[in-house]
Wavefront OBJ file of the C-alpha trace (Angstrom):
o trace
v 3.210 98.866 -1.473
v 4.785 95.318 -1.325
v 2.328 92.217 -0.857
v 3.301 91.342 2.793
v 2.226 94.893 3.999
v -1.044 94.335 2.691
v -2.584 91.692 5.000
v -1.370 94.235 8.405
v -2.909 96.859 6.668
v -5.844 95.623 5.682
v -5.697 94.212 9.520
v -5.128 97.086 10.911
v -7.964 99.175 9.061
v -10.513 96.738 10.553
v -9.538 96.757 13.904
v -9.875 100.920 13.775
v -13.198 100.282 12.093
v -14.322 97.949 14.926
v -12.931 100.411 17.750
v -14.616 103.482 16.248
v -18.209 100.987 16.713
v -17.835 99.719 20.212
v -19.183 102.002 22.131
v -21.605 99.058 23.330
v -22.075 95.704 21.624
v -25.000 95.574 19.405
v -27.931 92.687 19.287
v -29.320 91.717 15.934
v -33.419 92.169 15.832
v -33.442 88.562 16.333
v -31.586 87.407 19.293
v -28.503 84.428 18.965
v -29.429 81.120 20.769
v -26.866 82.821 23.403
v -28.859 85.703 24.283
v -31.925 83.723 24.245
v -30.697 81.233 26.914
v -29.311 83.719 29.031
v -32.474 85.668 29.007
v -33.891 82.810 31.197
v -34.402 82.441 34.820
v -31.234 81.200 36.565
v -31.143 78.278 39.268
v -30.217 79.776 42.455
v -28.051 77.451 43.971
v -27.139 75.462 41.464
v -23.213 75.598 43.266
v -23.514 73.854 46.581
v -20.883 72.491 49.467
v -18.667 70.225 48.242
v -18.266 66.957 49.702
v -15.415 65.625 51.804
v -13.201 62.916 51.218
v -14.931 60.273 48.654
v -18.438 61.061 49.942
v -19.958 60.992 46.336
v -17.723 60.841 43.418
v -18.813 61.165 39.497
v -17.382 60.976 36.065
v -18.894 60.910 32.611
v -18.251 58.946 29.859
v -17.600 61.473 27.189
v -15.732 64.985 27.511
v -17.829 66.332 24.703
v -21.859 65.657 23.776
v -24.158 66.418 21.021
v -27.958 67.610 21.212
v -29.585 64.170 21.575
v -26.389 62.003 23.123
v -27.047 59.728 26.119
v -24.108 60.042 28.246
v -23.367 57.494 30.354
v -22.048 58.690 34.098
v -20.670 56.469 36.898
v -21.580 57.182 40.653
v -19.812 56.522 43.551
v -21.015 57.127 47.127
v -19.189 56.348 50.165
v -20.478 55.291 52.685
v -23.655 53.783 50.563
v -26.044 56.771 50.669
v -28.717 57.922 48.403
v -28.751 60.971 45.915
v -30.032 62.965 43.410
v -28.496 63.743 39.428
v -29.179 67.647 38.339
v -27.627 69.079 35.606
v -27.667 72.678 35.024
v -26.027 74.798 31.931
v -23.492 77.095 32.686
v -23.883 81.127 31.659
v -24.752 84.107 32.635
v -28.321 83.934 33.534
v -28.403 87.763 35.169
v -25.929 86.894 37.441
v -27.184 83.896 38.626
v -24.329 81.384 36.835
v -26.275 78.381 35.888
v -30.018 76.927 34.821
v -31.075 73.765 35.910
v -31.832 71.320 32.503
v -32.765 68.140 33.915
v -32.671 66.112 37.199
v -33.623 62.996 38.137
v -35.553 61.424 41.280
v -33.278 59.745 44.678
v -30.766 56.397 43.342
v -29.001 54.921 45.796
v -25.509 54.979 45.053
v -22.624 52.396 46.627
v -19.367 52.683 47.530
v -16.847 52.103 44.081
v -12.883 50.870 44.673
v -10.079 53.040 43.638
v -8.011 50.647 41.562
v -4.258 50.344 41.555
v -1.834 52.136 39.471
v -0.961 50.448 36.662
v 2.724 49.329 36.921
v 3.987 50.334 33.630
v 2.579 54.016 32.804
v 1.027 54.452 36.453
v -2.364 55.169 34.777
v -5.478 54.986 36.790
v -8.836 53.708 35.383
v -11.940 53.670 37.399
v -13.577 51.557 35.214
v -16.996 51.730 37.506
v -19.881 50.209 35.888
v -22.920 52.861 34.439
v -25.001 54.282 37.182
v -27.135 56.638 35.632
v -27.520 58.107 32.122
v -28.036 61.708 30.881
v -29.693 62.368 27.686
v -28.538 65.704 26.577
v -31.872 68.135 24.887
v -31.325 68.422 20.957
v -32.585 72.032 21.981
v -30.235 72.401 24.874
v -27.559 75.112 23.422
v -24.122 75.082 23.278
v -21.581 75.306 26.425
v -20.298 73.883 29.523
v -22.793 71.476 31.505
v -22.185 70.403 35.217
v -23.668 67.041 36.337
v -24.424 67.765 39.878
v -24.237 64.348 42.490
v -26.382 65.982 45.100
v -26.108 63.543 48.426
v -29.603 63.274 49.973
v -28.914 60.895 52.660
v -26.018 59.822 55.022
v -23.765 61.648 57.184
v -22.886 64.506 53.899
v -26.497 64.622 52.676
v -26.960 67.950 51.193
v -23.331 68.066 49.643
v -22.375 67.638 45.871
v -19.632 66.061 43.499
v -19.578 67.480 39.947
v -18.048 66.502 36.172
v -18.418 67.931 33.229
v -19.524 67.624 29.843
v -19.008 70.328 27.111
v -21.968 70.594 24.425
v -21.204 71.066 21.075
v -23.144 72.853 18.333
v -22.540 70.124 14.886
v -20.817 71.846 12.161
v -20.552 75.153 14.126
v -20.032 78.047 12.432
v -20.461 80.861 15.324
v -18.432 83.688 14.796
v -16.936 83.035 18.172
v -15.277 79.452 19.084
v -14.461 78.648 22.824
v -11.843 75.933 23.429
v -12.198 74.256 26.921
v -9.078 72.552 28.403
v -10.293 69.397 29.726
v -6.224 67.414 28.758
v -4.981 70.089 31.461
v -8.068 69.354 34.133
v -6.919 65.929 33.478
v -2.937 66.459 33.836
v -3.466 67.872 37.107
v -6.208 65.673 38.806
v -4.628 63.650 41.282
v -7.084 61.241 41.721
v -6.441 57.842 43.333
v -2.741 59.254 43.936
v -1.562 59.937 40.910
v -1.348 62.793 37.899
v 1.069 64.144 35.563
v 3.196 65.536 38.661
v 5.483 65.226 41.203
v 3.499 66.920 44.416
v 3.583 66.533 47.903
v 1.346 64.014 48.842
v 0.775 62.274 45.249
v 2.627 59.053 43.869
v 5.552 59.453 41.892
v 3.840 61.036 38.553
v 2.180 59.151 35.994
v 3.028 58.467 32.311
v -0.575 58.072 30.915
v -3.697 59.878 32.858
v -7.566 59.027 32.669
v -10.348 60.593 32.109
v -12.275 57.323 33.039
v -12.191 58.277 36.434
v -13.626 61.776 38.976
v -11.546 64.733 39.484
v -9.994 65.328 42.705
v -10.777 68.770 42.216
v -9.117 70.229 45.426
v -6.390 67.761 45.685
v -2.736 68.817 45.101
v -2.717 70.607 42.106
v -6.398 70.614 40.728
v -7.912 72.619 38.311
v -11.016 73.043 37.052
v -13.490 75.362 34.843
v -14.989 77.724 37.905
v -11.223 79.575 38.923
v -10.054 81.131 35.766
v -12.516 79.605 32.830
v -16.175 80.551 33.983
v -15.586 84.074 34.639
v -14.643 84.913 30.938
v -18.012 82.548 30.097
v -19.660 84.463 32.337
v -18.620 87.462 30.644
v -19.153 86.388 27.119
v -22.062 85.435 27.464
v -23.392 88.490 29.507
v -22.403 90.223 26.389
v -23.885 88.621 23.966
v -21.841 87.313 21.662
v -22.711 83.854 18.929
v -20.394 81.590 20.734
v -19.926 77.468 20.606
v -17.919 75.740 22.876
v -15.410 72.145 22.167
v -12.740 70.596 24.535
v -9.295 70.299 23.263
v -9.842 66.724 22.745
v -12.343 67.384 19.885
v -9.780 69.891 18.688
v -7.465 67.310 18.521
v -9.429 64.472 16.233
v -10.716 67.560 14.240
v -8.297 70.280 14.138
v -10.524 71.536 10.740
v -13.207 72.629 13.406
v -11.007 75.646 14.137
v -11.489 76.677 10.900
v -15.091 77.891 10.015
v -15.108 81.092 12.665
v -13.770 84.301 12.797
v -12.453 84.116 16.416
v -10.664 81.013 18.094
v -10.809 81.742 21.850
v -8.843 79.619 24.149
v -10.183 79.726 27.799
v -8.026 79.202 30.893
v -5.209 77.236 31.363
v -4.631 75.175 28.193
v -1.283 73.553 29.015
v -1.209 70.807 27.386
v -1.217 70.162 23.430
v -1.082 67.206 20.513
v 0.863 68.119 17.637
v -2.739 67.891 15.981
v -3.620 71.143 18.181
v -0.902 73.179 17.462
v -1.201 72.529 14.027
v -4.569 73.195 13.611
v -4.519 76.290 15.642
v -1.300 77.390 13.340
v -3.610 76.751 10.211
v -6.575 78.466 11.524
v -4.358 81.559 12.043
v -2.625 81.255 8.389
v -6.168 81.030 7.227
v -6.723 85.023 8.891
v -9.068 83.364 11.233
v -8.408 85.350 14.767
v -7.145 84.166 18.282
v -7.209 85.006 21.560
v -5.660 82.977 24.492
v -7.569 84.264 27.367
v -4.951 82.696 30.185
v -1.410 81.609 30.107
v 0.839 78.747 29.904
v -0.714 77.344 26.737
v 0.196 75.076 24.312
v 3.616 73.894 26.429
v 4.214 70.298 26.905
v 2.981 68.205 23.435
v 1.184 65.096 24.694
v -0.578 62.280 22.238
v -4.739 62.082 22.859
v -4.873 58.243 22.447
v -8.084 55.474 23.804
v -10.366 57.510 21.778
v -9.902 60.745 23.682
v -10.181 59.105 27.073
v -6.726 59.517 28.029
v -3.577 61.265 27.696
v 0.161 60.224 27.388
v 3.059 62.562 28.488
v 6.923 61.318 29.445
v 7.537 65.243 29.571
v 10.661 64.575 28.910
v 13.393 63.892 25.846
v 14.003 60.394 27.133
v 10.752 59.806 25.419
v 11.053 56.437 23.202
v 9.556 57.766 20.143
v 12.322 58.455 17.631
v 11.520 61.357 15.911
v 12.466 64.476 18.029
v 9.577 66.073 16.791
v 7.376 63.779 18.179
v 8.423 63.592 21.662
v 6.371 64.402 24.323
v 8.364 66.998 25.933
v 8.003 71.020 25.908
v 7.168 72.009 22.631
v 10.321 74.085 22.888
v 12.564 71.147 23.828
v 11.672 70.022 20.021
v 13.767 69.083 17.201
v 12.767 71.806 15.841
v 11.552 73.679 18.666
v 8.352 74.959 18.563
v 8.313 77.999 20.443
v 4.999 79.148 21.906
v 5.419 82.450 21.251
v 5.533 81.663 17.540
v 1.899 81.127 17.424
v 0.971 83.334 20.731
v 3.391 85.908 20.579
v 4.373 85.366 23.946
v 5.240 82.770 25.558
v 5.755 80.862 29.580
v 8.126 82.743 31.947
v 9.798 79.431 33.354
v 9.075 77.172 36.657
v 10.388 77.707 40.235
v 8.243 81.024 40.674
v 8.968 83.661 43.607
v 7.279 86.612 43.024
v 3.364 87.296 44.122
v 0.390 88.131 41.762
v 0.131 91.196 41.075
v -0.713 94.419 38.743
v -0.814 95.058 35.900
v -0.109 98.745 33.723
v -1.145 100.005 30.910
v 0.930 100.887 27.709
v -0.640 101.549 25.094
v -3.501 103.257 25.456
v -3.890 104.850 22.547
v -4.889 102.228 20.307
v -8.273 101.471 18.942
v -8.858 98.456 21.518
v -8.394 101.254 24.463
v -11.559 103.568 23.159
v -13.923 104.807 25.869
v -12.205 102.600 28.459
v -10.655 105.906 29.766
v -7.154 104.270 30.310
v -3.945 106.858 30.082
v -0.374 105.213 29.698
v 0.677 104.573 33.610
v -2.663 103.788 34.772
v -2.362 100.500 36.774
v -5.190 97.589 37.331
v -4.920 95.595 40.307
v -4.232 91.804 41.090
v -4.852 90.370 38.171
v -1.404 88.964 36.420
v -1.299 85.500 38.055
v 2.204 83.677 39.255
v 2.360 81.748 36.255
v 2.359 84.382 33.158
v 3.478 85.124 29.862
v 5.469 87.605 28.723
v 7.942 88.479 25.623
v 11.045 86.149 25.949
v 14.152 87.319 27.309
v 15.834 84.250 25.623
v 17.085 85.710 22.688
v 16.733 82.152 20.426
v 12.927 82.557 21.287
v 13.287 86.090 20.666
v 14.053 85.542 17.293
v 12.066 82.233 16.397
v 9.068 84.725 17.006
v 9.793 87.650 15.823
v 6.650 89.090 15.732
v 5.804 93.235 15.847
v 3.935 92.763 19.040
v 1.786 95.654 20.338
v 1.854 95.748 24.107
v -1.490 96.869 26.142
v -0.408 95.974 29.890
v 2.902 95.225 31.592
v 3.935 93.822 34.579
v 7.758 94.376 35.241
v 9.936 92.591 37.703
v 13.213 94.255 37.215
v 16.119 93.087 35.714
v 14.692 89.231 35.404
v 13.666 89.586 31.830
v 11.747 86.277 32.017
v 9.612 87.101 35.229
v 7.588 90.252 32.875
v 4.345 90.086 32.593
v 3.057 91.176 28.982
v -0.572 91.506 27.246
v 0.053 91.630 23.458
v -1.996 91.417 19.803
v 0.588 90.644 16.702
v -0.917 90.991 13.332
v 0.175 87.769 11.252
v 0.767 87.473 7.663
v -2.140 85.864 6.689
v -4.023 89.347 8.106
v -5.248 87.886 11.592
v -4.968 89.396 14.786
v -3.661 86.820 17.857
v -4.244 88.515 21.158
v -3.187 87.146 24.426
v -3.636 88.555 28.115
v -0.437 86.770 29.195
v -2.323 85.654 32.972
v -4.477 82.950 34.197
v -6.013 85.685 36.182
v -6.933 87.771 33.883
v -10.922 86.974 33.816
v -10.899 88.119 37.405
v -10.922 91.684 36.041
v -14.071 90.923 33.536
v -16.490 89.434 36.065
v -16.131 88.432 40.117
v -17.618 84.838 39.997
v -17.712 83.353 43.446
v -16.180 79.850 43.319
v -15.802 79.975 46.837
v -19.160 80.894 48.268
v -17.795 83.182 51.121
v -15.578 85.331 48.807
v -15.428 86.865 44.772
v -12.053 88.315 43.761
v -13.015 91.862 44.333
v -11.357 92.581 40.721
v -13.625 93.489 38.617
v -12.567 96.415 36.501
v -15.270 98.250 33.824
v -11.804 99.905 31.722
v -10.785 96.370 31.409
v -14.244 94.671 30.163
v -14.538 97.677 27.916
v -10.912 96.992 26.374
v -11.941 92.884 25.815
v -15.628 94.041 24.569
v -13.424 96.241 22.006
v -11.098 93.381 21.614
v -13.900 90.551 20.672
v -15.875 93.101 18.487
v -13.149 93.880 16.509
v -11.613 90.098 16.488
v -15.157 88.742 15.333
v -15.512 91.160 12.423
v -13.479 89.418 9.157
l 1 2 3 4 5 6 7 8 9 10 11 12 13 14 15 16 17 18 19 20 21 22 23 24 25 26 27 28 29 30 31 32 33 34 35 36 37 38 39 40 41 42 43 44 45 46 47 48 49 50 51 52 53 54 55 56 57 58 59 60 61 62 63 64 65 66 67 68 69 70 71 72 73 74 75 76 77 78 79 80 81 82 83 84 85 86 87 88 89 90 91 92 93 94 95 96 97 98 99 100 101 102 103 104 105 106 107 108 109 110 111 112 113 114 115 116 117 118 119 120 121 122 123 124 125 126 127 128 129 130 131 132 133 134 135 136 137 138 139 140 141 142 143 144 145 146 147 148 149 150 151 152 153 154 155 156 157 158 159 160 161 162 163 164 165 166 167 168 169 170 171 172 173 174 175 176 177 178 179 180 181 182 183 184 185 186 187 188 189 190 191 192 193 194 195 196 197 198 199 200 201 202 203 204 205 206 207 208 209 210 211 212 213 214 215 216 217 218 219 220 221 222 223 224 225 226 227 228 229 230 231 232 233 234 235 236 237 238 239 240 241 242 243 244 245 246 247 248 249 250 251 252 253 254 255 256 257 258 259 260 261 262 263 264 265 266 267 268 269 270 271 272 273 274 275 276 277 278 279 280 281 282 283 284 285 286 287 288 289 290 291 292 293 294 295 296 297 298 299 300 301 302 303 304 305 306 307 308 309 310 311 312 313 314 315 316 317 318 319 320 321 322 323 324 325 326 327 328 329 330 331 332 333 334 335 336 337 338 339 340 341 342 343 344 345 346 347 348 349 350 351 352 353 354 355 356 357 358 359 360 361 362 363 364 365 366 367 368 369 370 371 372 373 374 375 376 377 378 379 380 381 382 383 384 385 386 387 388 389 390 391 392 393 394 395 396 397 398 399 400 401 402 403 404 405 406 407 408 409 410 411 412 413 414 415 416 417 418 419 420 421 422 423 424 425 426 427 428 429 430 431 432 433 434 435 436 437 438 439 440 441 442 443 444 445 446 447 448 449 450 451 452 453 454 455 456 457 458 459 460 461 462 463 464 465 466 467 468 469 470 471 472 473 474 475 476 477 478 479 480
């Protein structure tokens, strides 16, 4: 047996051992702070209306917090009205979504300018002086926090803004590591005119973006944590599993954070990448630790974290400046070398200038270990859930071979005789003996659990064959 087959094998053998044991996902005798939390009362409500136009506005001053942190957060209400801060922890909670943590008595809030552009990089800076501060529990547990500006007076009283702030666990070791993309919430927010995009109705796109500054959340092109990212916290969480949570911008001042856990998850739509990322999540995979990128698009244009982690600088484009090729902050796979995404995901971006609609997806392979009990056959098909922007194996045959991996295939979506508008779900097993899974659609965590972002309507996709495949998946992944 030659040394290189060893790592697959050994690989391999563990995921059968995990499949043959996942017939339901086992709690030690002493629950993990995860399935403590969650086993407390939800907040009912803790998602109201959202305000129109500038009504109340919010943004923190850190992306990421520690047990103990005072974060400072910046208010704006417009007209002058007065208002109330809640902030709630984001989970499971028996359906319920959230748990109010704190909140704090009626402020009065004023109206706060949207400043100019500036001239040279377009960048945007609210730079709004501290309204209120939030003091985060040293016993508060890991995850996603939403600081809630509920309006309690003025012609929107009873509507909300909303930021973010991840919670970190210090020197995690969970077997389980979410990433959160907070650079790509930031590339697309539009707010005061301007992102990392040409749209309709924005400026002509920025070179630098902000995260001193609110999120236009349903301006052109926003994003945020409740479409694509909460539904797969939702449905870890339900299930149990030691998880911590970090934004890409820790990732990128400590790329070593990737490497202390068994499974590296990314969540959502984690477009955009330092060179500091992609190298730590190349050296957390050489070092047989496990990944699984949970949307699509990821790791594609390479920007530079700079200010501390409070902003983001992109030409996206080779006219970059910087003189090294490798450097510039274009598509990873515009690089001199190119680094193809595929190389680390095993897939990789089907292209821009999409036609065709979401749609289905079928399975494959459904006779490996990751398919046991879900009752899938080869054919079978699972509905609406490969998004418009997806992954699949490239058709470019340079890519094709930069990758190279042996890529098992669970679900496909095929369009024909466009190679690049597949669809693919694949694991590879790397060299180093870890497993990289990716579901190859944004939409895939519609299947797992049918979170309502929009009050009025859930997604309607839930499918138990495909949460039994991703509880297979995750037990085997966080097993060394």
């Amino acid at each position: 047996m030659g040394r290189r087959a060893l790592p697959f094998l050994l690989a391999i053998c563990a995921l059968v051992a995990a499949g043959a044991a996942v017939a339901g996902h086992k709690q030690p005798a002493k629950p993990n702070p995860i399935v403590a939390e969650n086993l407390k009362r939800g907040t009912p409500g803790w998602l109201g209306r959202q305000v129109t136009d500038r009504g109340a506005e919010v943004y923190a001053s850190q992306t990421d917090a520690l047990g103990g942190d005072r974060v400072q957060v910046h208010v704006s209400t417009t007209p002058a009205a007065s208002y109330r801060l809640v902030v709630y922890r984001l989970g499971w909670y028996r359906g319920v979504g959230g748990r109010q943590v704190s909140s704090r008595a009626a402020e009065q809030g004023v109206a706060q300018p949207v400043p100019a552009p500036d001239p040279a990089t377009g960048e945007i800076v609210a730079d709004w002086p501290t309204t209120d501060t939030v003091t985060f529990g040293r016993k508060w547990v890991t995850g996603y926090y939403a600081i809630r500006v509920l309006l309690t007076s003025g012609p929107e009283a009873g509507r909300s803004a909303y930021t973010y702030v991840i919670l970190r666990q210090p020197a995690s070791r969970t077997p389980m590591l979410v990433q959160v993309p907070v650079n790509t919430w930031q590339a697309y927010n539009s707010w005061g005119g301007k992102s990392l995009y040409d749209l309709p109705g924005l400026q002509p796109r920025a070179r630098v973006v902000s995260f001193d500054r609110p999120y236009a959340w349903f301006g052109p092109g926003g994003q945020g944590p409740l479409g694509w990212e909460l539904p797969l916290i939702r449905f870890i969480e339900r299930n149990g599993w030691n998880v911590s949570y970090q934004t890409d911008v820790y990732t990128d001042a400590h790329p070593g954070s990737l490497l202390p856990h068994r499974l590296d998850v990314v969540a959502g739509h984690d477009e955009y990448w330092s060179k500091r990322m992609r190298d730590g999540w190349d050296a957390a995979r050489d070092h047989r630790v496990n990944l699984a990128f949970m949307g699509a698009n990821d790791a594609y244009w390479q920007v530079v974290v700079q200010a501390g982690g409070r902003e983001i600088m992109a030409y996206k484009s080779l006219y970059d400046p910087n003189p090294d090729a490798s450097l510039k902050t274009a598509m990873f796979r515009e690089l001199t070398p190119p680094r193809y995404e595929c190389e680390l995901i095993g897939i990789q971006h089907q292209g821009v200038g999409l036609t065709w609609q979401p749609g289905d997806y079928t399975v494959t392979d459904a006779s490996d270990p990751w398919m046991h009990g879900t009752g899938f056959k080869n054919g079978d098909v699972v509905k609406g859930i490969v998004s418009v922007e997806s992954d699949t194996i490239p058709g470019n045959q340079t890519a094709a071979s930069s990758c190279g991996h042996a890529l098992t295939v669970f679900f496909h979506r095929d369009r024909g005789d466009d190679k690049d508008g597949n669809a693919d779900s694949t694991r590879y097993i790397a060299p180093s003996g870890a497993a990289v899974f990716a579901s190859g659609s944004h939409q895939f965590s519609w299947a797992l659990d049918d979170f309502k972002a929009d009050q009025q309507q859930g997604h309607g996709l839930v499918d138990k064959r495909v949460q039994r495949f991703v509880r297979n998946a995750f037990n085997a992944l966080t097993v060394r």
